[in-house]
C-alpha positions as CSV (number, residue, x, y, z in Angstrom):
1,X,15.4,14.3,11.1
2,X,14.6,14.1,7.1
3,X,12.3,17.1,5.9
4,X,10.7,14.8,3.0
5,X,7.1,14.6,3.2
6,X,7.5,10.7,2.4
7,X,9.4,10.5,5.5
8,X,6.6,9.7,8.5
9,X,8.1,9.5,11.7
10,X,6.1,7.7,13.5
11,X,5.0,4.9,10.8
12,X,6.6,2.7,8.4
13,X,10.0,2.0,8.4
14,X,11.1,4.9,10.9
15,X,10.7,2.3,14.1
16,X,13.5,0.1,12.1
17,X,15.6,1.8,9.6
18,X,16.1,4.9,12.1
19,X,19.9,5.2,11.8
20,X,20.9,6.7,15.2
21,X,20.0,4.8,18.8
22,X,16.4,3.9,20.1
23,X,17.0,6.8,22.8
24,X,17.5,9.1,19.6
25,X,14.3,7.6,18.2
26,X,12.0,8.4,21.4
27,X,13.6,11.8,22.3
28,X,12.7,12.7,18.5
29,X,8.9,10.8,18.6
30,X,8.8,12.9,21.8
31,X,9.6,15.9,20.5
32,X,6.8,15.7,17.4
33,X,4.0,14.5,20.2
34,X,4.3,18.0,22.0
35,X,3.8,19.9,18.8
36,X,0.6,19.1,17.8
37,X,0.7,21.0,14.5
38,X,3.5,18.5,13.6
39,X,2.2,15.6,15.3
40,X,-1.5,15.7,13.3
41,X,0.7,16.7,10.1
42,X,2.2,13.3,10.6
43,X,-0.9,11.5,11.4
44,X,-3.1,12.7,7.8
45,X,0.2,11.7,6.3
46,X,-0.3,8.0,7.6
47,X,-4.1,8.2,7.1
48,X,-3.8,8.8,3.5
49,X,-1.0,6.5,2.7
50,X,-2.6,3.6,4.9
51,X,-6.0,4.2,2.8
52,X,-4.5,4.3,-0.7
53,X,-2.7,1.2,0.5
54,X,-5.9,-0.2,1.8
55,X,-7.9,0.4,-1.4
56,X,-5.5,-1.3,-3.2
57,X,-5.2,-4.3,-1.0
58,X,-9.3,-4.3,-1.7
59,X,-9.2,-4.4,-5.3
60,X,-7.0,-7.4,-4.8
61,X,-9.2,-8.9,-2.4
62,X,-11.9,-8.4,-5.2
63,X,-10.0,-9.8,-8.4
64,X,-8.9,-13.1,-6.0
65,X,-12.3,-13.5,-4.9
66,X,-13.9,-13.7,-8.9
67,X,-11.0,-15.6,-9.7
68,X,-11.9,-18.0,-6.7
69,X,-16.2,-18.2,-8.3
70,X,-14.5,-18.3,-11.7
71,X,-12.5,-21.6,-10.3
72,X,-15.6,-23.0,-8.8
73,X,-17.5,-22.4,-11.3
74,X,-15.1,-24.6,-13.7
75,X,-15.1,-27.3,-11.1
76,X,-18.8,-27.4,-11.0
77,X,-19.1,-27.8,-14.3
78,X,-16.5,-30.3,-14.7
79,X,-17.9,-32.2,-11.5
80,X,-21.5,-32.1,-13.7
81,X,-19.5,-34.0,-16.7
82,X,-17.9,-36.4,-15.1
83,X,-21.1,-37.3,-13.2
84,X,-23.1,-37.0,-16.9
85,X,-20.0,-39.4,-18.6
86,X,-20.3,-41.8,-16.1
87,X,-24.1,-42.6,-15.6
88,X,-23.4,-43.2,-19.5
């Protein structure tokens, strides 16, 4: 098993890019669940990836949504022309 502290064993890519059999895989995932030390070492790993990757995702979520009222907001205003221009 990799020592890197990128490496989670449970999460991520381990369920697919695990390079030896799926037996190999659950004797392993088996073998961090008895140690607790190792298996809530693992687990604030994950927490703290998953929420800098969630806060992220957020600001995203943020920037499309004023792009979406700024997109409105343009269509409102040419919808209020068109209807001005053509009671003209």
């Amino acid at each position: 098993m990799k020592t890197s502290i990128f490496f989670l064993f449970i999460f991520f890519c381990s369920f697919i890019c695990f390079s030896q059999t799926s037996d190999a895989y659950s004797k392993t995932f088996f073998e961090i669940s008895k140690d607790e030390d190792r298996l809530f070492h693992q687990l604030g790993h994950q927490i703290f990836i998953v929420s800098k990757i969630a806060d992220v995702k957020f600001k995203y979520v943020q920037k499309s949504l004023r792009f979406l009222a700024a997109g409105l907001v343009v269509l409102l205003i040419v919808l209020l022309y068109y209807i001005l221009i053509s009671n003209i």
